[in-house]
N, C-alpha and C positions, 0 to 999 in steps of 0.2 A: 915315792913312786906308787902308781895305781896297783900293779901287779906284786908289791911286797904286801899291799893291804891286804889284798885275794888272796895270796900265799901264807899270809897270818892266820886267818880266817879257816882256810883249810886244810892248815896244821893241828888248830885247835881244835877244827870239829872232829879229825882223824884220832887226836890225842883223846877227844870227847867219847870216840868209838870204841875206839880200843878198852880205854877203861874201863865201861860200861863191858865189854868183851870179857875183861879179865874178872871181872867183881861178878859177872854172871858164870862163868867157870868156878871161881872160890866160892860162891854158892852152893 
């Protein structure tokens, strides 16, 4: 389905955020 691709998508970019979140706080 169309909507689990998007949902894929903007899971990863959130997981992609967060990281990026976290690796700049342990900085």
């Amino acid at each position: 389905a169309l909507w689990m691709t998007l949902l894929k998508k903007v899971l990863k970019a959130a997981a992609k955020a967060l990281n990026a979140v976290l690796v700049g706080a342990n900085a």
